[in-house]
Structure formats: C-alpha cells, structure tokens
C-alpha positions in Angstrom: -44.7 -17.2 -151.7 -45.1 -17.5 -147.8 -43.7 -19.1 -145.3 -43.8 -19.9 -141.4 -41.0 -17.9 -139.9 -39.1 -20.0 -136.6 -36.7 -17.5 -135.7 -35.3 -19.6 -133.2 -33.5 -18.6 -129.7 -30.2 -17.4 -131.0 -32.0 -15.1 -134.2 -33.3 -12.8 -130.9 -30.2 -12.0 -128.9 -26.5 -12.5 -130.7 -27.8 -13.3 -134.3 -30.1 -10.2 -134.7 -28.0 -8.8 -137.6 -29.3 -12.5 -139.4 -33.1 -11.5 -138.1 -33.1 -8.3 -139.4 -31.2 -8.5 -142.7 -33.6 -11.6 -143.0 -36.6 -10.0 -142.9 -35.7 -6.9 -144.6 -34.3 -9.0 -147.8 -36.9 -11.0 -147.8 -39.8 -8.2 -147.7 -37.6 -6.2 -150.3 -38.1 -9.6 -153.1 -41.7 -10.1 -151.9 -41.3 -13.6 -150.4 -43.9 -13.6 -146.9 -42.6 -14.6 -143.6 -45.3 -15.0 -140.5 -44.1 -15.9 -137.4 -44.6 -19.1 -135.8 -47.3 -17.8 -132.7 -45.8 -19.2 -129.5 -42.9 -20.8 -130.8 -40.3 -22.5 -128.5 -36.4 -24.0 -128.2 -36.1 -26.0 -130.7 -34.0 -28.3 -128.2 -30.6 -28.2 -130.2 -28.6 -31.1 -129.6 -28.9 -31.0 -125.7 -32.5 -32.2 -125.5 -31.5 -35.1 -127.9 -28.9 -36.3 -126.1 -30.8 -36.8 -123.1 -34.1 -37.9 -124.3 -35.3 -38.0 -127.9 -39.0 -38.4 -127.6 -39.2 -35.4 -125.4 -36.7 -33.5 -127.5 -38.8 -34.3 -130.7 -42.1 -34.0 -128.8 -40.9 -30.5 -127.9 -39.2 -29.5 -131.5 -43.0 -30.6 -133.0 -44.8 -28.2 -131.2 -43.3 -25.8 -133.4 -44.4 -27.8 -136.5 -48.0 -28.7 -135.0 -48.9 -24.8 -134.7 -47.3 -24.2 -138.7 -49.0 -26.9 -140.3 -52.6 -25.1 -138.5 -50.6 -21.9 -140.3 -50.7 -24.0 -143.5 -47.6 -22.8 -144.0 -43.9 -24.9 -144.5 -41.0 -23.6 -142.1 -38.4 -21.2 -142.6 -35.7 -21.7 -140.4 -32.4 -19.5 -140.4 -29.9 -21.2 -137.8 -28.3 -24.1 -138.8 -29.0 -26.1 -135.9 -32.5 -25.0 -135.7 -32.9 -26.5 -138.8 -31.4 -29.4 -138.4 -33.5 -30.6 -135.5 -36.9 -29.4 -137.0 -36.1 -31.5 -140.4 -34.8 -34.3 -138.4 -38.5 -34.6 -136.3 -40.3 -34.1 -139.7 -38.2 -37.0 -141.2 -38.9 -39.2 -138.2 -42.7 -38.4 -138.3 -42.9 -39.2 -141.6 -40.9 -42.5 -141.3 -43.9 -44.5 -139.3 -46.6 -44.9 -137.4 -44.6 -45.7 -134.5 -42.5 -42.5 -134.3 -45.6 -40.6 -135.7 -47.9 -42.1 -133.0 -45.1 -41.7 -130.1 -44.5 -37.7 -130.9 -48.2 -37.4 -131.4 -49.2 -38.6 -127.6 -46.8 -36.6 -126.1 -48.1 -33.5 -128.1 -51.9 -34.9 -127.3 -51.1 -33.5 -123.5 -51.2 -30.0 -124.7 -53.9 -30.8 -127.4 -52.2 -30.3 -130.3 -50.8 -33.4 -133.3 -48.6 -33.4 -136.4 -49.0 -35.0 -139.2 -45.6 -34.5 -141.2 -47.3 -32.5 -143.8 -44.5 -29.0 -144.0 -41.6 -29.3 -145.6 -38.6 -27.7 -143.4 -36.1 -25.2 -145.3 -33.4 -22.9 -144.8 -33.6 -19.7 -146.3 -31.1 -20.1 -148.6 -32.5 -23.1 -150.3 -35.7 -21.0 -150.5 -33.9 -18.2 -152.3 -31.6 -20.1 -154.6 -34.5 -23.0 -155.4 -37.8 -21.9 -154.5 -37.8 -17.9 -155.9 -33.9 -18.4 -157.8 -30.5 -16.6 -158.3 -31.7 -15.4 -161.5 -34.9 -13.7 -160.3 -32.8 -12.0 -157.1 -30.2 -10.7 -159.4 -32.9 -9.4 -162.0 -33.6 -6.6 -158.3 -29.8 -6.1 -157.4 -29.0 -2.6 -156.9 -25.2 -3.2 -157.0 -22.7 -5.2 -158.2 -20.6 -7.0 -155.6 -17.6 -5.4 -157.6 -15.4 -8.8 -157.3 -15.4 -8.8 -153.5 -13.6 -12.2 -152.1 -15.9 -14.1 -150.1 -15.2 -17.4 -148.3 -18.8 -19.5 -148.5 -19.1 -21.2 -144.4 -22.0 -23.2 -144.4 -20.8 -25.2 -141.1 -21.2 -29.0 -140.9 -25.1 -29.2 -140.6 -26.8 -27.3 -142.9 -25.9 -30.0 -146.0 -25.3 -33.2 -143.7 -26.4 -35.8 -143.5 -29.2 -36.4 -145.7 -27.6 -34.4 -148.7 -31.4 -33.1 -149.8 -30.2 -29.3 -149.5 -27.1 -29.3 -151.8 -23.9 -31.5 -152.1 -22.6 -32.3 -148.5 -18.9 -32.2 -149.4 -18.6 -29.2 -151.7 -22.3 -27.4 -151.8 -22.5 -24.2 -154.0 -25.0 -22.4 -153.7 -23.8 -20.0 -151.9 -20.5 -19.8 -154.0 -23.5 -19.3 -156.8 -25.5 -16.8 -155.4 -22.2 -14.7 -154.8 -20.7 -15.2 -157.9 -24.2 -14.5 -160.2 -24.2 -10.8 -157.6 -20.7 -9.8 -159.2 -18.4 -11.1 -155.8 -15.3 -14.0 -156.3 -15.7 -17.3 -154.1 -12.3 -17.9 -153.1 -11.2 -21.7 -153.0 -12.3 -22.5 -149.4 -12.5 -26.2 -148.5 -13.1 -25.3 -144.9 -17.0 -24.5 -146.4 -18.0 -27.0 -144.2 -16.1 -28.0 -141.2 -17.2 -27.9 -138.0 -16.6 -24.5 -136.0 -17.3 -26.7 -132.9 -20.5 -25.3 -131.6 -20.6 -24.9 -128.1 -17.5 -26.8 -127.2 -15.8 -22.9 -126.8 -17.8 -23.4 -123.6 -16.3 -26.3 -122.3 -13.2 -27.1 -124.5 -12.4 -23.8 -125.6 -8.4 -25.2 -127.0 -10.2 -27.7 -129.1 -12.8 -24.9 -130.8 -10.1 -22.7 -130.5 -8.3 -24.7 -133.1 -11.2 -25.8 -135.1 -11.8 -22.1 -135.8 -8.4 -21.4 -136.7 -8.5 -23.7 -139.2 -11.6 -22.4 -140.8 -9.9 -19.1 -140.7 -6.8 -19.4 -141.6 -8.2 -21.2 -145.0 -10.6 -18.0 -145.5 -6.8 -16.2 -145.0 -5.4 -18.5 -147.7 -7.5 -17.6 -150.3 -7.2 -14.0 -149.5 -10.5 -13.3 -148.9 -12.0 -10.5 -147.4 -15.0 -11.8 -145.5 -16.5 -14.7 -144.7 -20.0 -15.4 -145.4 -22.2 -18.2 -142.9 -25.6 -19.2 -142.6 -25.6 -19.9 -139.0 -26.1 -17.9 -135.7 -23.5 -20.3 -133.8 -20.8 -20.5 -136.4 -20.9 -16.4 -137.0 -21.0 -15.9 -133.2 -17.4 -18.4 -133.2 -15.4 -17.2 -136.3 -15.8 -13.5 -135.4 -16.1 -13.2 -131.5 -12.8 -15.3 -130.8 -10.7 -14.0 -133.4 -8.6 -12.2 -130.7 -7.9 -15.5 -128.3 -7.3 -17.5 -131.9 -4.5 -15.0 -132.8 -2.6 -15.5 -129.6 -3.1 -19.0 -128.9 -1.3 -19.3 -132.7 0.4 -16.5 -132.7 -0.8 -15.5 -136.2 -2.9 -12.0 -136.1 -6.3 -12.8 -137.4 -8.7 -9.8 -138.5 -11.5 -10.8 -140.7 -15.2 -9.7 -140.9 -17.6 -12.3 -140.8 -21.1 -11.9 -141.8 -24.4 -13.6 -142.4 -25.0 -14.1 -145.9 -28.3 -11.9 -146.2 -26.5 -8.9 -144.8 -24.4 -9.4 -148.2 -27.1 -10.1 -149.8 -29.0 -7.0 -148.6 -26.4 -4.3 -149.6 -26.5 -6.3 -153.0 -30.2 -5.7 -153.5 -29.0 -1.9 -152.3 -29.6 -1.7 -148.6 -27.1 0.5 -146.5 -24.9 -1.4 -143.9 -26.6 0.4 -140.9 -30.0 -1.5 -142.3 -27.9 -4.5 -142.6 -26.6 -3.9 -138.8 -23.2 -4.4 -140.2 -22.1 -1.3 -138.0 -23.5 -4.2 -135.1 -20.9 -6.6 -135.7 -18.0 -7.2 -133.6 -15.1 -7.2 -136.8 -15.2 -3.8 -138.8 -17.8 -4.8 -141.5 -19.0 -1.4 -142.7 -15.8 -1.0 -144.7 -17.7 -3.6 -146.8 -20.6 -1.4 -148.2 -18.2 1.5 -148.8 -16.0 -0.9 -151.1 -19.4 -1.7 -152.6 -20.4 1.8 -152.8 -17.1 3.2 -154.3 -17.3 0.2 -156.9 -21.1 1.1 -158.3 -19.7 4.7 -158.5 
C-alpha cells in the first residue's frame, strides 16, 4: 500500500509534529508514502475566492505530477484536502472543466485526467489498511484516556464521501478500539474559524472557546484534530481565550497520529509532543504508568 505524499505548506513549518508523527506511524504499519516532486500551495481558499480556474489550474499541478507517480494522494491538512478533492471532482464532472484546467496546465506541459483518488490519512487508516489491523501492532493500551475527536468543518463536508458530516466516528473508533474514552463532544465539527484570528480575532476567539469549553464539558483531557490550522487555533490561543471569557483554559491539543504513535509504542519526543505549545508529554507518562 503506497501513496503520493502532499505535505502541504503548513505540514513544514507549525504542523511539523503532524509531518513527523505521520510519517513515522505510517513507516511503523508498512503503508508507503513518496512525496509529490515539486509540489506547490495548494491555494486554500484565497486563490478560489479570487479566481477559480487559476486556483484549480494551480491545485492540479499537484495532481498532474501524482497521477505520472501512479500513485492516489495523501493529504494530511484539512484544507489541503479539501481543495485537492474539490479540483478532482470538478475534473471529473466534464469536459468543460476537464478541458479548461487542462489548457491552463498545457502552458507548463503537463494534463490531468481525474484518474487519483484524494484521501486523508485517516480514511486510509480506518478504511483502506483498518482499526482492526492497527490495533493487532499496538504497543499500549490508551489506558481509558479522555479524548475529544476535532475533525473541523471540512474534512467530512460537504460531499459526506469520508464519513457522516454531522456526527463522523472514526476517529471516536480508532480511539476507542486503542483502549482511550471519546468523551460526548458535539463541537467535533465546528468551525475553529481558520484564519479569521488574523483579521477578526473576537469572532475566532469565540468560535474556539466554544470548541473548547465543550472538550472541558466532557472532561476530557486532550483534544485530538486532523488539521494543521485547527491544532495551530485551539492550542496557541488558549491564553487570549481564557481572559477574553474569563474562564482559565489549559488543555493539550494534539494531532491524532501523535496519539496514535505512542499507541503503536513510540516515545513522546518521537512524537514531538515535547514540541507542542500545551504540556503534552504528561500524556505518554499517563500512558506509560498505565501499561506498567
């Protein structure tokens, strides 16, 4: 099982902790990653908003040099996702759009056909190699750790192909079959605002509280995302949340293959939970005190 590996922007400056663990988990259950040679921006949502042809023009090039890979996509961030399945989709859905992204691709000698498939690792992991088979090479038990499941508002929306788009599971599966507790959490997938802490920070502000203070309410004790954005929200602006609410808020949040990794027995330094801006390594130790 291999894949082509589209890191994305964010996956190489504040989500490195998601790159590593990624790659590390992944090598340790024997699924292949390559790297997408040359890869680019994806685009986001800016590029779309301005001009969509160029914006998918530019997302395809990514697609044009994995389907000469032979290989479908892997794509970790949420967002990065998002746009690469949403150019697939629309290069599958007619000649016109097919024939429009292809000419603008044609300038740099390269085409797409729609042929990949685009997924997110954790569809690749609970469908494509299964919980079963990944708990068959856990090294501990999760020992009934409470874990709120974020998956954010794109990785399910809107098509509804990955999982359910109002209450998904599997992470909440994944979790569970490893030995930790989902909490009730039915913040799992409202929005954390994105960049709008860069231009209306009270309104992210407050979208984040939300999410957190329901991660609170179940009494968990970390929350798990999927996404570089999201993770980069609920943990760095825990501090400015607390006193714009006036509620002390201290909760690790992590990516879900750095869990995932001290499952399958990795130490929280491999993990780069001793990276992260909440204390996270008091994580493993629980971990490690519970398989003793």
């Amino acid at each position: 099982m291999e894949f082509a590996y589209y890191p994305g922007c964010s996956l190489e400056a504040s989500g490195r902790p998601y790159d590593v663990s990624l790659r590390r988990v992944f090598e340790r259950l024997g699924i292949g990653l390559r790297e997408i040679e040359d890869w680019n921006c994806c685009g986001a949502t800016s590029y779309i908003s301005m001009n969509k042809l160029t914006a998918y023009a530019v997302s395809a090039r990514n697609l044009s040099y994995a389907e000469r890979m032979g290989l479908s996509v892997c794509a970790p961030c949420s967002s990065c996702y998002t746009i690469l399945s949403k150019v697939n989709r629309h290069v599958r859905w007619g000649d016109e759009h097919r024939d429009q992204i292809n000419e603008a691709l044609g300038a740099a000698g390269l085409s797409y056909s729609g042929s990949l498939d685009v997924l997110h690792p954790l569809d690749i992991l609970c469908q494509f190699y299964g919980i079963e088979r990944i708990v068959e090479q856990s090294a501990r038990s999760l020992g009934g750790l409470r874990i709120a499941p974020y998956y954010g508002c794109q990785l399910v929306r809107p098509m509804g192909r990955y999982d359910d788009n109002e209450d998904p599971q599997q992470l909440d599966n994944l979790f569970r079959a490893l030995g930790g507790e989902a909490v009730p959490f039915p913040a799992k997938v409202r929005c954390c605002g994105g960049m709008l802490m860069t231009t209306y920070e009270n309104i992210a502000l407050k979208l984040n509280h939300a999410i957190l203070a329901a991660a609170v309410e179940g009494r968990a004790e970390v929350v798990v995302t999927t996404c570089p954005m999201c993770q980069l929200n609920l943990e760095g602006y825990q501090e400015r949340i607390a006193a714009a609410y006036g509620t002390p808020i201290e909760i690790p949040v992590v990516f879900f293959t750095q869990l995932l990794g001290l499952a399958l027995g990795f130490g929280p330094e491999e993990m780069l939970l001793d990276r992260m801006l909440i204390d996270s390594v008091g994580i493993s130790r629980k971990l490690v005190e519970v398989s003793a």
